[in-house]
C-alpha positions in Angstrom: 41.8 58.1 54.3 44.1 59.4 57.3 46.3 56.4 58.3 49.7 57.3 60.0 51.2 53.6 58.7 52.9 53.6 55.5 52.4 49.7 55.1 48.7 49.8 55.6 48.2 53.0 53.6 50.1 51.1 50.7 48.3 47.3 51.1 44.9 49.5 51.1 46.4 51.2 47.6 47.1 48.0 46.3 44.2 46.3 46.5 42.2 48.9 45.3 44.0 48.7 42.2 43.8 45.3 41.9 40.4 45.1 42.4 39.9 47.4 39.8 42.3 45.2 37.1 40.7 42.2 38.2 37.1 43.0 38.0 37.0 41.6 41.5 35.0 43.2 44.3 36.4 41.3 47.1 39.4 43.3 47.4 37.6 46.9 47.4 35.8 45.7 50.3 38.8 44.5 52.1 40.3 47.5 51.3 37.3 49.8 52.6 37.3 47.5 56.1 41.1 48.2 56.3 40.2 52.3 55.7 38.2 52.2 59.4 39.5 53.7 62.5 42.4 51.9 64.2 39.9 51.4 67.3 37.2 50.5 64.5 39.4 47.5 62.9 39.2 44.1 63.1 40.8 41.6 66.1 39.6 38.1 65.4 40.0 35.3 68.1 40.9 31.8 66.7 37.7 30.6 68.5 35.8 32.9 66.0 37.7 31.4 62.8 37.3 27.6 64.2 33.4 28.2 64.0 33.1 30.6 60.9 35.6 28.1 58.8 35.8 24.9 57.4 38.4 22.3 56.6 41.5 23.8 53.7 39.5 27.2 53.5 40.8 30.4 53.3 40.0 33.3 55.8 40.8 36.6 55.4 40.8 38.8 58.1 41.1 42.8 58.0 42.9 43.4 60.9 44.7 40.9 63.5 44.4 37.4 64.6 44.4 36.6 68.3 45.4 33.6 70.2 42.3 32.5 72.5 40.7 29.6 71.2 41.6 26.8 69.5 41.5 25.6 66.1 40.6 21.8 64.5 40.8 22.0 61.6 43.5 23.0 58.9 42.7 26.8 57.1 44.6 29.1 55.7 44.3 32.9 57.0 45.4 35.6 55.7 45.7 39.0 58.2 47.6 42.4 58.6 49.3 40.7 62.0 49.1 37.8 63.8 49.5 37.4 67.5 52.7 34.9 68.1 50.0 32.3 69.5 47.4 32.8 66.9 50.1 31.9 64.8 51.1 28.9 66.9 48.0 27.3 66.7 47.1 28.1 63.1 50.4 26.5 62.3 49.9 23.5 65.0 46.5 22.6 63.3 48.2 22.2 59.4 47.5 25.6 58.5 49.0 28.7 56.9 49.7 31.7 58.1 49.7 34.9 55.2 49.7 38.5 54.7 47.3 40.2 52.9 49.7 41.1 49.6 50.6 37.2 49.4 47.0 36.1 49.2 46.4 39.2 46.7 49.5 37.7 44.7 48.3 33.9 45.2 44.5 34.9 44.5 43.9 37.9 42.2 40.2 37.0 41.4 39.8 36.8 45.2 37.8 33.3 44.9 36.9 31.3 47.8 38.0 33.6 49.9 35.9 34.4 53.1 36.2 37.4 54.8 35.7 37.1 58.9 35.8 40.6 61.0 
């Protein structure tokens, strides 16, 4: 692992640990997606999340969320960054907007939690 960010370096720490207390695989495979390349990672239109999700689910994505699309329905997503009109629109449809260490905190176990890359 060679990341230059501090924050990322740390969440990726984190979960590994926690996946390891929790007996819960979810968050070592967050973690190894978040270990790619920076050109590698994840950028997730809301188009993509509108037809990989469904009504009060939770998304996890390991990278950022980008603002083209739409979204119908309410979900909660959880992402390293958001673009300002990801969030918009997220917000505008009922949703939730999280980072990755308040979904760890909120969801230790990691259930019902659907990764999209």
């Amino acid at each position: 692992m060679n990341k230059t960010n501090p924050q990322i370096t740390q969440i990726i720490q984190i979960l590994k640990e926690k996946s390891y207390q929790e007996e819960a695989p979810l968050w070592k495979e967050v973690a190894r997606r978040l270990e790619k390349p920076t050109r590698q990672s994840a950028e997730v239109n809301i188009s993509r999340i509108n037809r990989h999700s469904s009504l009060e689910e939770t998304v996890l994505v390991p990278g950022k969320v980008l603002g083209s699309g739409s979204l119908d329905h309410k979900v909660r997503v959880a992402a390293l960054d958001f673009s300002q009109s990801a969030a918009q629109k997220i917000i505008g449809a009922g949703g939730e907007c999280l980072d990755i260490k308040q979904l760890l905190e909120e969801n230790p176990q990691g259930n019902g939690v659907r990764i999209i890359e």
